[in-house]
BAMIPA-764231 format. One line per field, with one value per residue (C-alpha): residue number from 1; residue in three letters; chain; y, z negated, x negated. Coordinates in Angstrom, 2 decimals, always signed. Each point is the difference from the previous one (the first is absolute). Example, Ala and Ser with C-alpha at 12.3 -4.5 7.8 and 13.67 -1.06 7.14 Angstrom:
<nodes>
num: (1; 2)
residuo: (Ala; Ser)
cadena: (A; A)
v: (-4.50; +3.44)
w: (-7.80; +0.66)
u: (-12.30; -1.37)
</nodes>
This chain:
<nodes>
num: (1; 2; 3; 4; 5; 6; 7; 8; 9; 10; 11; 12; 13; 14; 15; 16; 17; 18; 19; 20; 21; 22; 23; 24; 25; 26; 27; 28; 29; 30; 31; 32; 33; 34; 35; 36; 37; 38; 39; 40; 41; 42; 43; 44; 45; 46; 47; 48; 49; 50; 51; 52; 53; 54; 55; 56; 57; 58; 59; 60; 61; 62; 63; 64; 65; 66; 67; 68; 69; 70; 71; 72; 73; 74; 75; 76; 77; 78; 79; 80; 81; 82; 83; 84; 85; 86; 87; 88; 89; 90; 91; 92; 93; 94; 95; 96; 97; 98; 99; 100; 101; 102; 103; 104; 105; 106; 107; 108; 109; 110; 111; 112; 113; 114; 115; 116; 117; 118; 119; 120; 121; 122; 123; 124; 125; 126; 127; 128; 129; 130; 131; 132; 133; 134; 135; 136; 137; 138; 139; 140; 141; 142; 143; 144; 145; 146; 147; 148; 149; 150; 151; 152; 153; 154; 155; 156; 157; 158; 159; 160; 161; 162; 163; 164; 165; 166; 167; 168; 169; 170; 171; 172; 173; 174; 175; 176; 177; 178; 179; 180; 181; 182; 183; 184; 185; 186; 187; 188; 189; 190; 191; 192; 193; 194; 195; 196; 197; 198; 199; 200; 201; 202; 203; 204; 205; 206; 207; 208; 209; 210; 211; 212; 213; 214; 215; 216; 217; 218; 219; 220; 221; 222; 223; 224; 225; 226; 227; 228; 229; 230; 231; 232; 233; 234; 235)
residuo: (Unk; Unk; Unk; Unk; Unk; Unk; Unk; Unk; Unk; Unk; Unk; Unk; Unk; Unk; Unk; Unk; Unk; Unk; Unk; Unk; Unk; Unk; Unk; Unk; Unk; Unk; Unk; Unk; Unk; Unk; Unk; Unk; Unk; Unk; Unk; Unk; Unk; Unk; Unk; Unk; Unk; Unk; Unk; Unk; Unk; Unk; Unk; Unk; Unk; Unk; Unk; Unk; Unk; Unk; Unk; Unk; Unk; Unk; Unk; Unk; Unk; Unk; Unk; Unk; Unk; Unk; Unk; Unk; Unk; Unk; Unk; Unk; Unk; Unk; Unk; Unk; Unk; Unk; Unk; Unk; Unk; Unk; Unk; Unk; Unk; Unk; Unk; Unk; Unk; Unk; Unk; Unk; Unk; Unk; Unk; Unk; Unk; Unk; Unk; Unk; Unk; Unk; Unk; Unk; Unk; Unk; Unk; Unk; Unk; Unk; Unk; Unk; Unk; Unk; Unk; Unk; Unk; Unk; Unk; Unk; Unk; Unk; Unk; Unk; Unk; Unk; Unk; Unk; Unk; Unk; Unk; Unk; Unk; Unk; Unk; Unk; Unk; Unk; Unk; Unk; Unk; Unk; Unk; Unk; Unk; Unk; Unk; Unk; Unk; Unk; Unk; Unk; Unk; Unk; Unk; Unk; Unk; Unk; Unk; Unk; Unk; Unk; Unk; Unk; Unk; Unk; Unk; Unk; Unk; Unk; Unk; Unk; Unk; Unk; Unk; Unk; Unk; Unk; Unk; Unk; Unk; Unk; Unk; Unk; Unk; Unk; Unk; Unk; Unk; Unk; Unk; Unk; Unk; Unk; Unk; Unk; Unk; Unk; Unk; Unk; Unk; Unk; Unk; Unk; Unk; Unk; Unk; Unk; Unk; Unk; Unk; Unk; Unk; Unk; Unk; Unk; Unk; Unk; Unk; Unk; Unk; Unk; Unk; Unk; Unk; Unk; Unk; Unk; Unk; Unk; Unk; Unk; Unk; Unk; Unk)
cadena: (A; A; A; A; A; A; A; A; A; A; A; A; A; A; A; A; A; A; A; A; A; A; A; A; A; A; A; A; A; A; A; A; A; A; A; A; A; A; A; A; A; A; A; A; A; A; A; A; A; A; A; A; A; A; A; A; A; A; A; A; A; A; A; A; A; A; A; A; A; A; A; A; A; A; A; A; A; A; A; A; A; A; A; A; A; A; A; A; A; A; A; A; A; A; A; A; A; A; A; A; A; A; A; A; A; A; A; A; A; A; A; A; A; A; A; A; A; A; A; A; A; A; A; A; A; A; A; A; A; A; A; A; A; A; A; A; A; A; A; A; A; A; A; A; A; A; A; A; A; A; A; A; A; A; A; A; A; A; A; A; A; A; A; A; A; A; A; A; A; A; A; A; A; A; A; A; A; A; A; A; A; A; A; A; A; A; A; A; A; A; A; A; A; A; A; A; A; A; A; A; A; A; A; A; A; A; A; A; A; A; A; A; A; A; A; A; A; A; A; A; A; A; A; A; A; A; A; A; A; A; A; A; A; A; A)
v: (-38.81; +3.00; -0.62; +2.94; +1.08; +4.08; +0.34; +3.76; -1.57; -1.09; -3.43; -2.84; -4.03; -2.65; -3.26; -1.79; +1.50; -1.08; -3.44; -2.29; +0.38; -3.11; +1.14; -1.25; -3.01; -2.30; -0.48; +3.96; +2.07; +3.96; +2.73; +3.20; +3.32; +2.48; -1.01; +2.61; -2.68; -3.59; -3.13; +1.63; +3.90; +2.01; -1.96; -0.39; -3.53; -3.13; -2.94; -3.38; -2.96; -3.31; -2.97; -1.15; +2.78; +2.45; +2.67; -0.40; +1.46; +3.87; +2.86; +2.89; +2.77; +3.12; -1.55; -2.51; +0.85; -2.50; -0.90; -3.82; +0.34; -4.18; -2.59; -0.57; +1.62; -1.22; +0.83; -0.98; +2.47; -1.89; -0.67; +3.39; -0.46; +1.68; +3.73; +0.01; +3.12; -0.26; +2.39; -1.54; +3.27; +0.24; -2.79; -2.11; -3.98; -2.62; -3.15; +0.49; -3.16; -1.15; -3.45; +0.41; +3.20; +3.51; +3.73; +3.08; +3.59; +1.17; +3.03; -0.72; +3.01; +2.85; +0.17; +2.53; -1.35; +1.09; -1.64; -3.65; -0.45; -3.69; -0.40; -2.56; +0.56; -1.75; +2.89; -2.22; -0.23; +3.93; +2.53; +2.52; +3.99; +1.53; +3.11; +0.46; -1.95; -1.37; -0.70; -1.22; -0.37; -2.05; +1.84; -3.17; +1.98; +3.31; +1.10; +3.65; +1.16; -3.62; -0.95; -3.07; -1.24; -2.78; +2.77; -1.94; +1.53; -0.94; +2.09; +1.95; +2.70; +2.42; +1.24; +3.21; +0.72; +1.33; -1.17; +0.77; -3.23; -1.53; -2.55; -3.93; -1.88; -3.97; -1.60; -2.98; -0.67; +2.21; +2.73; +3.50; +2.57; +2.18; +2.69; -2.17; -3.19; -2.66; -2.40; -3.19; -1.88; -0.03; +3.10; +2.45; +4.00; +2.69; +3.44; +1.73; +3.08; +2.96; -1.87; +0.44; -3.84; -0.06; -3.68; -1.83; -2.57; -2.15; -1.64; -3.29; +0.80; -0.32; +1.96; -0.06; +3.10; +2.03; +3.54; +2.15; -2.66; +1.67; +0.04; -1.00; -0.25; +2.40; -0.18; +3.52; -0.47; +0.99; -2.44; -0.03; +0.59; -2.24; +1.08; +3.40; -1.50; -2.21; +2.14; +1.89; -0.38; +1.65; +1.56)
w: (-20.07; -2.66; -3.10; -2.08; +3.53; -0.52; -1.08; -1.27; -2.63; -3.14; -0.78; -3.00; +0.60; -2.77; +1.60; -2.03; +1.38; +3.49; +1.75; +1.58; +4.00; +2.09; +3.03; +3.10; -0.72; -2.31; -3.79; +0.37; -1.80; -0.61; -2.26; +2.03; -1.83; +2.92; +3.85; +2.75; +3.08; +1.02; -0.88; +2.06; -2.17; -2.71; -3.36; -3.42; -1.46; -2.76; +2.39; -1.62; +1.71; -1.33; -0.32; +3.37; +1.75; +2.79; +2.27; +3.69; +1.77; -0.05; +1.04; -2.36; +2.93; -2.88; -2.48; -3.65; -3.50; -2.89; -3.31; -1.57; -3.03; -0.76; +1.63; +2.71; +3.54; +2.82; +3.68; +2.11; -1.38; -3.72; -3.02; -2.04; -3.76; -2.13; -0.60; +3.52; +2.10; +3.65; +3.05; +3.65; +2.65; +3.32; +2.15; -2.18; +0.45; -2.21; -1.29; -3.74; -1.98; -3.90; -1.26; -2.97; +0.06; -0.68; -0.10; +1.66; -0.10; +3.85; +2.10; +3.50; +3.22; -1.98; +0.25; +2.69; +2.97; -0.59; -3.57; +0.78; -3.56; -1.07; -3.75; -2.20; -3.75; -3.18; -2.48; -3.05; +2.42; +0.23; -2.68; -0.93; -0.96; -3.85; +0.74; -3.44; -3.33; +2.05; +3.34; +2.44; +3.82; +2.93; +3.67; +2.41; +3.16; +1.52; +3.83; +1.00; -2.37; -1.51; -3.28; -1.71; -3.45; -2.60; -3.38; -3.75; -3.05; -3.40; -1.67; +0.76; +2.64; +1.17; +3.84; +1.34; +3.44; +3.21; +3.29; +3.55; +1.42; -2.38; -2.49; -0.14; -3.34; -0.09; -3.48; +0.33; -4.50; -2.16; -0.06; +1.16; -1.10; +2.57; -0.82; -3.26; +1.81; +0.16; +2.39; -0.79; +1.65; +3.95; -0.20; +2.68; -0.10; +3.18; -0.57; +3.54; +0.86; -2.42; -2.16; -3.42; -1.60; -3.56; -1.70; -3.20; +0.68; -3.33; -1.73; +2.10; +3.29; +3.28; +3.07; +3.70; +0.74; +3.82; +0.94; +3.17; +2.38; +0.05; +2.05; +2.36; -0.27; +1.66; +1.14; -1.75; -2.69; -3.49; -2.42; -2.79; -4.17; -1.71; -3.70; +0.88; +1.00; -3.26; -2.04; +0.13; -3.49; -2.03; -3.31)
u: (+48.19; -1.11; -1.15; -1.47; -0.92; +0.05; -3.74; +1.16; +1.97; -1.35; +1.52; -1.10; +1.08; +0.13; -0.56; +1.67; +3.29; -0.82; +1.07; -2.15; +0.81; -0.85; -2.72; +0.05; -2.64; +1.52; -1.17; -0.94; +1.96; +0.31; +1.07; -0.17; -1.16; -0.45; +1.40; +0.20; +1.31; +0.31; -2.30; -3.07; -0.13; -1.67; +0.59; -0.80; +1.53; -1.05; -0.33; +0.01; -0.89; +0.70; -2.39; -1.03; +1.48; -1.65; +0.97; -1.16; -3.10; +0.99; -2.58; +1.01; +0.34; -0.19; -2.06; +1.09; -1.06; +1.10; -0.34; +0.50; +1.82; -0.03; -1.24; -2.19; +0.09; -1.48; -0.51; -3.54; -2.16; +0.23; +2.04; +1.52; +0.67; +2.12; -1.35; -1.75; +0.58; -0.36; +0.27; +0.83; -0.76; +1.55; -0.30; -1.07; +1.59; +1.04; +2.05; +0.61; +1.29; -0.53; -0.54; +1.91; +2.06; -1.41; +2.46; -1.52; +0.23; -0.24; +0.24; -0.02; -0.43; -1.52; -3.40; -1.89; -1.49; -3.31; -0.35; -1.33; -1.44; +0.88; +0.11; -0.11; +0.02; +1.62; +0.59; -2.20; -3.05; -0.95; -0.73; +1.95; -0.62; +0.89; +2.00; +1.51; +0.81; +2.84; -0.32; -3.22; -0.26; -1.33; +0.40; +0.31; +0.88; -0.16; +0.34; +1.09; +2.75; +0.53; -1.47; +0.89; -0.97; +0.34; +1.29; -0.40; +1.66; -1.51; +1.84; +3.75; -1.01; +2.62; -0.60; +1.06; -1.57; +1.36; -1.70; -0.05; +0.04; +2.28; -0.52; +1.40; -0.42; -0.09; +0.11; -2.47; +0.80; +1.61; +2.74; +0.38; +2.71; +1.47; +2.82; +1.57; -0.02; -2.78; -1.37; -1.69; -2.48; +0.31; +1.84; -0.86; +0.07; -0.26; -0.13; +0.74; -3.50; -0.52; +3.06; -0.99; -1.02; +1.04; +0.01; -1.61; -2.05; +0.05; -2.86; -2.10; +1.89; -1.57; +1.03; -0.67; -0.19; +0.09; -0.03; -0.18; +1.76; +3.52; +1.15; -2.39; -4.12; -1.81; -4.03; -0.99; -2.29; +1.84; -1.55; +2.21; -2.13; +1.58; -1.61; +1.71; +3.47; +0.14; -1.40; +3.27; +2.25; +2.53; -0.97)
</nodes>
């Protein structure tokens, strides 16, 4: 199965066009953003699981990063709430299940070998960095070439960058406009390496926000300044 699987293409999914897709573990369920292959592949999805439903003990061969949208997710290492972010490196084993329901932003098989940083961080708990009168910062990841960061607009920002290693944009709350049309909450954004990124994000959205993993991570050190990359905006 491919799903916005050519990472040289700039592509842009509103999830509420997307069906729920039933998993293999029942009261699981799936809309699929990004797919290159079978159930076991690189993938970017929502995952919902229903109240008293779990997935099986699974060791996540090429790492798990995810994000609880609502609810409460749960494996053996704690209890996620809504706004947590969490990174699962390779090899890394577990048996996920929620009491009473939760949804999830995942990506599953693209992390680099060599990163075995486990993170846990809800996006209200940390402080964030003024850039401009619109738009402040927190940097909750960086390996190699990867950078990833919670992004807050206060104010309407328009971004204009173009960036090596890509860019992906996850809206957490809020609304972004890309080329005349506009995506809403749990829309989702990739703009393929040294693609130009040209959007409005409008006022008291909050983005997840990763560059420098497309289309794969590598170990060379090319921290990413975020104050320089945001600072970026059309007269």
């Amino acid at each position: 199965m491919k799903i916005h699987a050519d990472l040289n293409q700039n592509t842009k999914v509103n999830q509420d066009d997307l069906p729920w897709v039933k998993s293999p573990q029942q009261g699981v369920s799936r809309k699929m953003i990004e797919r290159d292959g079978a159930e076991v592949t690189r993938a970017t999805s929502l995952v919902k699981y229903e109240a008293q439903s779990f997935f099986p003990d699974h060791t996540h061969d090429m790492g798990e990063e995810f994000l609880v949208l609502d609810g409460v997710f749960s494996d053996e290492s704690g209890d996620f709430k809504s706004g947590t972010y969490v990174r699962n490196p390779w090899g890394t084993k577990h048996r996920p299940f929620s009491r009473e329901g939760c949804t999830i932003f995942v990506k599953l098989r693209q992390m680099h070998s060599e990163d075995q940083n486990s993170i846990r961080v809800h996006h209200d708990e940390i402080n964030f960095t003024k850039i401009n009168d619109a738009l402040e910062y927190s940097s909750i990841h960086s390996f190699g070439t990867e950078s990833v960061a919670f992004v807050k607009a206060v104010n309407e920002f328009h971004w204009q960058s173009a960036l090596l290693g890509g860019l992906e944009v996850f809206i957490i709350n809020g609304e972004i406009t890309s080329e005349k049309n506009q995506l809403p909450k749990n829309g989702w954004l990739r703009f393929a390496p040294n693609h130009q990124a040209d959007f409005i994000i409008r006022e008291n959205s909050l983005l997840l926000i990763k560059t420098g993993h497309l289309p794969t991570v590598t170990s060379s050190a090319a921290s990413v300044n975020w104050t320089k990359i945001l600072s970026t905006k059309e007269s």
